[in-house]
N, C-alpha and C positions, 0 to 999 in steps of 0.2 A: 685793533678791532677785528672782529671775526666777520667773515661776509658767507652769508648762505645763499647760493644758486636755486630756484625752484623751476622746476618745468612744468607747465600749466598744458593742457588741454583745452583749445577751445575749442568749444560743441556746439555745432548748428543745425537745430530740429529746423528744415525748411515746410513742412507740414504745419507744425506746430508755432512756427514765425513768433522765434524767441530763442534765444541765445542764451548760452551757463559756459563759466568753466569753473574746473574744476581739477584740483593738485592729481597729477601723474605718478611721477619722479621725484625722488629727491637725492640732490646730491651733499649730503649732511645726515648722519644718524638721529642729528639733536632736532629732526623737523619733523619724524613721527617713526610712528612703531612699523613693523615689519607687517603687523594686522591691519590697518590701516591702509597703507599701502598697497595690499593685496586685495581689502573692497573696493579701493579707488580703479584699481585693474576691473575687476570686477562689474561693477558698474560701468566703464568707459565699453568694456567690451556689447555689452548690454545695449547699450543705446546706440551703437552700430549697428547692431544687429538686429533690435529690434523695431525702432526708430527709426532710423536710416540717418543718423548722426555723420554729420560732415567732421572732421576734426582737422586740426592747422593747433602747433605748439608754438608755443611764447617763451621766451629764457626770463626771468627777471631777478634782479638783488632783491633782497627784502630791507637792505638800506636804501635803497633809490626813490624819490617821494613819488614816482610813477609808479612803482609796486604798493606805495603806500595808497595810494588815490585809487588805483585798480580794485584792490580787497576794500574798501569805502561803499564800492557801488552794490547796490541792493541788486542786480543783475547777475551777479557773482556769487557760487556757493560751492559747499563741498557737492564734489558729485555722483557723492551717493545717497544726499539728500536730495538733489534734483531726480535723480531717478528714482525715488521715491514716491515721487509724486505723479509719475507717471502710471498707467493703469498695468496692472501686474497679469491681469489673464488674457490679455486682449491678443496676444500671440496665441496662445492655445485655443481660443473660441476663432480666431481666425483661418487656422491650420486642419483646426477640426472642420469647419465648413467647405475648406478647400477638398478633404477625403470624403465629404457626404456628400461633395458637385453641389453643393446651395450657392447658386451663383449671385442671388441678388444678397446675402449675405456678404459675399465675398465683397460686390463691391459696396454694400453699403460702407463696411470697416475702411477700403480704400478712401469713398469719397470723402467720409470723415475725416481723413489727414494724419488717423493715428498709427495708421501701418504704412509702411514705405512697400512699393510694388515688388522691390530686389531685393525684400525682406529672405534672408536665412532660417531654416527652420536646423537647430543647435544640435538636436537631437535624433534627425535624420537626414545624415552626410551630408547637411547643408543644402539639402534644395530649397528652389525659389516655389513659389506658388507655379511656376509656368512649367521648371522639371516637374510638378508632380502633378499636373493640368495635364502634359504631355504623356506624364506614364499613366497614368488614368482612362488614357482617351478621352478627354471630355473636352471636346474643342469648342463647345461653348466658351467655356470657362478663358480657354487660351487667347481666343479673339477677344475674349474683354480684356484681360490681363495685355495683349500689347495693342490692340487697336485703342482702347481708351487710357491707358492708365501708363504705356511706353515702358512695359517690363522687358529687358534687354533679350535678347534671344541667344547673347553669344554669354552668359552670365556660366563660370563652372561652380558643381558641387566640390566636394570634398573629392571626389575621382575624379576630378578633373574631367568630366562627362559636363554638355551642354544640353537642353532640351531638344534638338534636333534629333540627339545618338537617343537620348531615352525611347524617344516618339519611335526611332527607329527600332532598337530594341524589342520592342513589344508592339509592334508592327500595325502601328498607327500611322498607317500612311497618310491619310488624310490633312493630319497636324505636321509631316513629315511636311509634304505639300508646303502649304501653309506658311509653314516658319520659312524656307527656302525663299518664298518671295517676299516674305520681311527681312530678308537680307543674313541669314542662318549662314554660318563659316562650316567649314564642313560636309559641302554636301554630297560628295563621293562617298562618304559614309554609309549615307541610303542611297548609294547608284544602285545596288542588287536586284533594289523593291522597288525602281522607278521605272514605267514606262516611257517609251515613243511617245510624243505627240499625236501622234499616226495610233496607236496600238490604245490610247486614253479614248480617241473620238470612238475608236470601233466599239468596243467595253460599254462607252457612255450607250452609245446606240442601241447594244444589245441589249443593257437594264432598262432604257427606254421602250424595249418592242419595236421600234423603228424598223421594220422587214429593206424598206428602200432603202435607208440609209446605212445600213449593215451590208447589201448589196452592192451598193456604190462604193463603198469605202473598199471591200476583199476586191473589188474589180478595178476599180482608178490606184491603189494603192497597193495591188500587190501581193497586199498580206495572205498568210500561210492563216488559212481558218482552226487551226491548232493552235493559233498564237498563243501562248498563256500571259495571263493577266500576273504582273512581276507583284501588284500590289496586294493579290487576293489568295496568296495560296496557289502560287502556278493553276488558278480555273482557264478552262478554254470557255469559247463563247456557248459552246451548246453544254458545258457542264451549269453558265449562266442561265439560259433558255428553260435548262429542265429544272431547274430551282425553282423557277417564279412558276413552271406549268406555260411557258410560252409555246403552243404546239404548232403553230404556222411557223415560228421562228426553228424551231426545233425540226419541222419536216423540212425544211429551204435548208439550212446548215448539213442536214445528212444526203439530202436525197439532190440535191443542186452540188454540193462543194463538199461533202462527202467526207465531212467528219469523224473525227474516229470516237467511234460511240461505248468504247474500254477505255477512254483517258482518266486515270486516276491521277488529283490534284497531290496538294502537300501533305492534306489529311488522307488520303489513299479512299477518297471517296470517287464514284464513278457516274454519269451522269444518269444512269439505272437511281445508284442507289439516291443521290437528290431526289429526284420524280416521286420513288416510293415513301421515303423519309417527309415530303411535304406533301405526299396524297393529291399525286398528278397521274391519276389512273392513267389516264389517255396517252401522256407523256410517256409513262413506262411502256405500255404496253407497246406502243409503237416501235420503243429503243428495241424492245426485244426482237420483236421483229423484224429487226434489222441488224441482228447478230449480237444486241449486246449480253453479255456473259453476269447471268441473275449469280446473286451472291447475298443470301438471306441475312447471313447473320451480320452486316455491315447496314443492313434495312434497322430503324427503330419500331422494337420489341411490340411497341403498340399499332404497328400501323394496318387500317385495315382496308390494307390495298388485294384488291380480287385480281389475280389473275386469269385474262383472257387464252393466255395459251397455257397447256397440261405443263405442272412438274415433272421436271425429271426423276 
């Protein structure tokens, strides 16, 4: 008598709280076709990846009456009729909401149970919803993705890239941040783009307007008032100042601690040309008056900033 070996696949949708297998392998030609075969791959691939299918393999005889009792139970099917019966677009409606930032979409599909968090997207190098939350910037998205729903942070795509290096990448520090104290491997990675502790409160301070607390901190702490900010495009505090139009903060940083009023950042912008580009007359005019070096064509085309002192 001839014994045929089968190797089974068991699959457990833990969302879905229900169990299938369904044939793999086969070690016998006479147990199916080479087509066959390759939807069974097919499918198993599928519900890994779409699903979040757990799998664990079984050997069994097909003479043994435990293989016979096994294929008996109605629990039990091919398994690419089980993946049939699963919803065919709900990856691409879920993937598409991930690229549009629809975050209550996002988790609606999570809470449903029918997307797994460490879901794969197949057709682009395998990221999760969290690497492309991360390359997106949209740290909404990412704090729902691992504060509620525990999507891994050390998960690789296809380049073996984690959400950390992405976020880094594209210099999202914020989510850089973030994932680090969810416990992110990696994180010399973004050493480049990470601040002091010391250099984070000062920055905080300055986008706050806090004049005393900007004061305190360059005084008890030392710091070089050109510090640049590692996560914003090397800005110093008064290229900060003249963004927002903070001109008490802006006259204390030059005229107190004597900032240098030509620092061009990453983008080779100067704290002139902030001022003028967000229509901080006052702002400007003062920088200039204090030696900073006007450079029009770095101003935007629309701005209609008057200047108090004559062109050259």
């Amino acid at each position: 008598m001839h014994s045929f070996y089968w190797h089974y696949k068991i699959l457990t949708f833990p969302s879905l709280e229900t169990n299938f297998c369904g044939t793999l392998l086969f070690h016998s030609t006479r147990l199916g076709s080479n087509r066959s075969k390759e939807q069974s791959l097919l499918a198993l691939r599928r519900a890994q990846s779409e699903f979040g299918a757990q799998s664990s393999i079984a050997r069994s005889n097909t003479s043994s009456s435990l293989n016979r009792a096994t294929w008996s139970q109605s629990q039990f099917a091919p398994l690419s009729s089980v993946m049939s019966s699963l919803p065919v677009d709900t990856t691409k409606e879920y993937f598409d909401a991930i690229d549009e930032c629809n975050t209550s979409k996002v988790e609606s599909l999570l809470t449903s149970g029918l997307i797994n968090v460490d879901l794969k997207n197949l057709n682009f190098y395998d990221r999760t919803a969290l690497h492309i939350a991360a390359c997106n910037g949209d740290i909404e998205l990412v704090h729902l993705l691992v504060n509620k729903f525990n999507a891994s942070v050390n998960i690789t795509d296809s380049r073996g890239q984690i959400p950390l290096e992405i976020a880094t990448d594209y210099r999202n520090i914020d989510i850089v941040k973030f994932l680090i104290q969810k416990g992110s491997s990696n994180p010399e990675y973004a050493a480049p783009y990470l601040n002091t502790e010391e250099v984070e409160e000062l920055f905080a301070a300055a986008r706050a307007n806090d004049i005393a607390e900007v004061t305190r901190l360059i005084n008890e702490n030392g710091l070089d008032v050109d510090t640049e900010d590692r996560s914003d495009n090397n800005r110093t505090l008064l290229e900060i100042a003249a963004t927002n139009g903070y001109y008490d903060l802006v006259r204390l940083l030059v005229d107190q601690f004597h900032a240098d009023v030509n620092h061009n950042d990453d983008l080779e912008e100067s704290p002139l040309v902030m001022a003028m580009n967000n229509k901080h007359d006052n702002v400007a005019n003062f920088l200039l008056e204090r030696g900073a070096t006007r450079v029009l064509a770095d101003s935007s085309e629309d701005s209609d900033f008057s200047f108090k002192l004559p062109i050259d």
